[in-house]
C-alpha positions as CSV (number, residue, x, y, z in Angstrom):
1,X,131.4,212.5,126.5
2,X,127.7,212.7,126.4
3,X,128.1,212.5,123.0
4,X,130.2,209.7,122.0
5,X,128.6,207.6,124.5
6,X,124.9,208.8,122.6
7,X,126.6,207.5,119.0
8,X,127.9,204.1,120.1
9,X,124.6,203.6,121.7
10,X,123.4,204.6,118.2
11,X,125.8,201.9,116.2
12,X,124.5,199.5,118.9
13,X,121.3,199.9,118.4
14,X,122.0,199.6,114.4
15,X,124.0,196.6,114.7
16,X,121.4,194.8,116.4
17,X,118.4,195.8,113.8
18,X,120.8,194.8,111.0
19,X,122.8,192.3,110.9
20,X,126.0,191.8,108.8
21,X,125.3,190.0,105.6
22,X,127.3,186.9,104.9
23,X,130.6,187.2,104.0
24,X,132.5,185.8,100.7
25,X,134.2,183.1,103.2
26,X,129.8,182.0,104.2
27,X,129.1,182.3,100.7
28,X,132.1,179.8,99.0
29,X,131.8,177.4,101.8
30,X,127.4,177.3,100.4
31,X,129.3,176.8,96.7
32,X,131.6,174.2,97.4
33,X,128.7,172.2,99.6
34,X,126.8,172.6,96.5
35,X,129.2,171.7,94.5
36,X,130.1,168.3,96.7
37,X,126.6,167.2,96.4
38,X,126.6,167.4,92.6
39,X,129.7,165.1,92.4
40,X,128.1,163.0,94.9
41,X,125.1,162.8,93.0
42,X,127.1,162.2,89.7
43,X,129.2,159.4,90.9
44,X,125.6,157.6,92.2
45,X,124.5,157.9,88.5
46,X,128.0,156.6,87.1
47,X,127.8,153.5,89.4
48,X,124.6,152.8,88.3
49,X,125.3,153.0,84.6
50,X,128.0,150.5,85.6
51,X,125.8,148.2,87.4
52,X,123.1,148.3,84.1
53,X,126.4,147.9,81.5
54,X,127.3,144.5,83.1
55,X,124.0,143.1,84.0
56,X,123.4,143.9,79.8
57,X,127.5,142.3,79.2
58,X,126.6,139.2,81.3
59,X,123.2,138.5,79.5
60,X,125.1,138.4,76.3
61,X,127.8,135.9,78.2
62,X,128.7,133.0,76.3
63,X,130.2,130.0,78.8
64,X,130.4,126.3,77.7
65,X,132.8,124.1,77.9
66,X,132.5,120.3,76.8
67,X,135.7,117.9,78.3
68,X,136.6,114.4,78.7
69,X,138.7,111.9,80.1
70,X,142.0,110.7,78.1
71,X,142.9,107.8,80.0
72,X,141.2,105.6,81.6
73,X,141.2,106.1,85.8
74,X,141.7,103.0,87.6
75,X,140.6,102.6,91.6
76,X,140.5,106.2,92.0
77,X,141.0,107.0,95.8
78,X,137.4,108.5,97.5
79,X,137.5,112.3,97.8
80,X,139.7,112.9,94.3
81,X,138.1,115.4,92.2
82,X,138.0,114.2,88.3
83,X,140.1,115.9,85.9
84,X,138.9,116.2,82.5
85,X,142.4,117.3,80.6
86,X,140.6,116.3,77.0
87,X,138.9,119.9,75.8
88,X,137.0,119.9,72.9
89,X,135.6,122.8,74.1
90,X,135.8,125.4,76.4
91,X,134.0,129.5,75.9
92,X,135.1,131.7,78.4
93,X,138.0,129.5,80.0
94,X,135.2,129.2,83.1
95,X,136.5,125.3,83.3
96,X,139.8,124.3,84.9
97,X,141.4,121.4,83.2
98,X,144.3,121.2,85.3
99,X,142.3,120.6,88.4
100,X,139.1,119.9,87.1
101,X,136.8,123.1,88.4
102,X,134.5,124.8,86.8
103,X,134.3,128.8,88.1
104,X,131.0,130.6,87.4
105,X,131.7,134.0,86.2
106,X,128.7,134.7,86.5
107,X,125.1,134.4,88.6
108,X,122.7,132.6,86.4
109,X,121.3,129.4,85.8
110,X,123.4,126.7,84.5
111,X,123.1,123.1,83.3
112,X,125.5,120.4,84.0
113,X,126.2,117.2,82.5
114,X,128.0,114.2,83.0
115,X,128.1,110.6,81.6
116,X,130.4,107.7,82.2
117,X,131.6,104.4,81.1
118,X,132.8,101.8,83.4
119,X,134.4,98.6,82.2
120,X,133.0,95.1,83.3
121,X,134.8,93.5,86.6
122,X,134.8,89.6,87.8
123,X,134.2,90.4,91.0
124,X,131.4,92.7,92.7
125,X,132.4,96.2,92.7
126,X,131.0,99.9,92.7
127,X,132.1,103.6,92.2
128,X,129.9,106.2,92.8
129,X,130.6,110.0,91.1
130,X,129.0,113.3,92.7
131,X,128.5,116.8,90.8
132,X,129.3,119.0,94.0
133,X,128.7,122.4,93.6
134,X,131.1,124.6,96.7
135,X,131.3,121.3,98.4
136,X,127.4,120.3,98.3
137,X,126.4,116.7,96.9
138,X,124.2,118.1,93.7
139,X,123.9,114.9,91.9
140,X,125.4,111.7,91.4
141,X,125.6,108.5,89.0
142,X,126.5,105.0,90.2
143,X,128.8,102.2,88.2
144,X,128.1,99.1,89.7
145,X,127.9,95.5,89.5
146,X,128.6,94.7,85.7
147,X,130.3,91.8,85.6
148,X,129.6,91.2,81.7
149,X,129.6,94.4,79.7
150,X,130.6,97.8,79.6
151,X,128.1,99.9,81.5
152,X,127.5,103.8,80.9
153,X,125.5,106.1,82.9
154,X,124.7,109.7,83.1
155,X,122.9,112.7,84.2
156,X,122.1,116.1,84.5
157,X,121.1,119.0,86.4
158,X,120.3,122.8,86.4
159,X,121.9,124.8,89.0
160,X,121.6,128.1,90.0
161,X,124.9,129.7,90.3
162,X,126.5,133.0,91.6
163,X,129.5,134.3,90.3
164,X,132.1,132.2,92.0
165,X,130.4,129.3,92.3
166,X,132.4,126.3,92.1
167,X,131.1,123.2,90.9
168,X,133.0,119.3,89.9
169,X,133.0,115.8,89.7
170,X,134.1,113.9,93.0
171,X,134.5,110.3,93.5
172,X,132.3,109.2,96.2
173,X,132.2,105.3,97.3
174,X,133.8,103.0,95.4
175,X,135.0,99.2,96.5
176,X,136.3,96.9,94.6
177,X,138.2,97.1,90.7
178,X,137.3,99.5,89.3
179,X,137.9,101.6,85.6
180,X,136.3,104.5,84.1
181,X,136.8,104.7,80.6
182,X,138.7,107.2,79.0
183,X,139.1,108.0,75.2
184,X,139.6,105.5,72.1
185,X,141.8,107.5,69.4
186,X,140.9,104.1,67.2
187,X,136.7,104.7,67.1
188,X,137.4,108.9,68.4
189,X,135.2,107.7,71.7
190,X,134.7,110.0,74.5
191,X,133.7,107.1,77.3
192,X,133.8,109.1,79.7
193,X,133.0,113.3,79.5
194,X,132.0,116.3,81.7
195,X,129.7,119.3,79.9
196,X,128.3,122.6,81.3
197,X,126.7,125.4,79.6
198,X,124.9,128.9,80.7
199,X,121.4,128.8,80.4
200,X,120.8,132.6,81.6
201,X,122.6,134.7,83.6
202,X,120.3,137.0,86.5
């Protein structure tokens, strides 16, 4: 009795100044943790070969679209966005001709243009157009007064743009008769046309 109790006293004592090493179970769960970091710290590098692929595809982005009005508009209601349905040209489809909004599909900077021709009235009248970029007043150009001749204005701007932007032509204040000239097949006159272009995307 003496004995046995001596040799577990022994394998005690052994236990204790040597512990068990780790087992295969220890040793796969350190290998796949290993192994989850590596993926981890492969799918960071992936997503940042993404990122560096389309900031390199959207500085080679080509986006312009030049438009214009067919037919003349004629005491258009305040509030209507203007719909250029004439394309003479449009790269990358960013401009809607159906509803008359362009879509940046891209951030960059952009320039906008617009120039109109209004026809002559007896009596006084005014129409005012805004370039609204997500709703914003960004610029605008005036028709009013010409009782005598056809009058055309214009203007431009350079906007900075992130992708989704939306930017158009909105009538603003307007009285009186008034008629924005739309296209001539006889002399091929645009009157009346709408242009944007990418200048650089970020």
């Amino acid at each position: 009795m003496l004995f046995i109790l001596l040799l577990l006293g022994s394998v005690d004592c052994y236990l204790m100044n040597n512990p068990e090493p780790p087992s295969s179970e220890h040793t796969l769960a350190e290998q796949v943790q290993m192994l989850m970091e590596q993926v981890i710290h492969l799918q960071n590098d992936v997503t940042d070969l993404k990122n560096q692929i389309s900031v390199l595809n959207a500085k080679d982005l080509s986006i312009a679209f030049f438009t214009y009005l067919k037919n003349d508009l004629v005491n258009v209601t305040k509030g209507t966005t203007l719909s250029f349905s004439g394309i003479r040209t449009n790269i990358g489809n960013a401009y809607d001709p159906v509803h008359g909004i362009f879509v940046a599909p891209a951030s960059g900077s952009y320039n906008f243009a617009f120039s109109g021709s209004a026809q002559p009235a007896s009596q006084d009248h005014g129409l005012h157009i805004f370039l609204k970029k997500n709703g914003v007043s960004e610029m605008y150009v005036f028709f009013d007064h010409n009782s005598h001749e056809w009058i055309q204005h214009g203007g431009s701007v350079v906007l900075h743009l992130n992708k989704g932007d939306r930017v158009w032509l909105e009538v603003g204040d307007r009285w009186g008769s008034n008629i924005l000239g739309g296209s001539r097949a006889a002399d091929n006159a645009y009157h009346s046309h709408f242009s944007g272009f990418l200048v650089q995307a970020d």
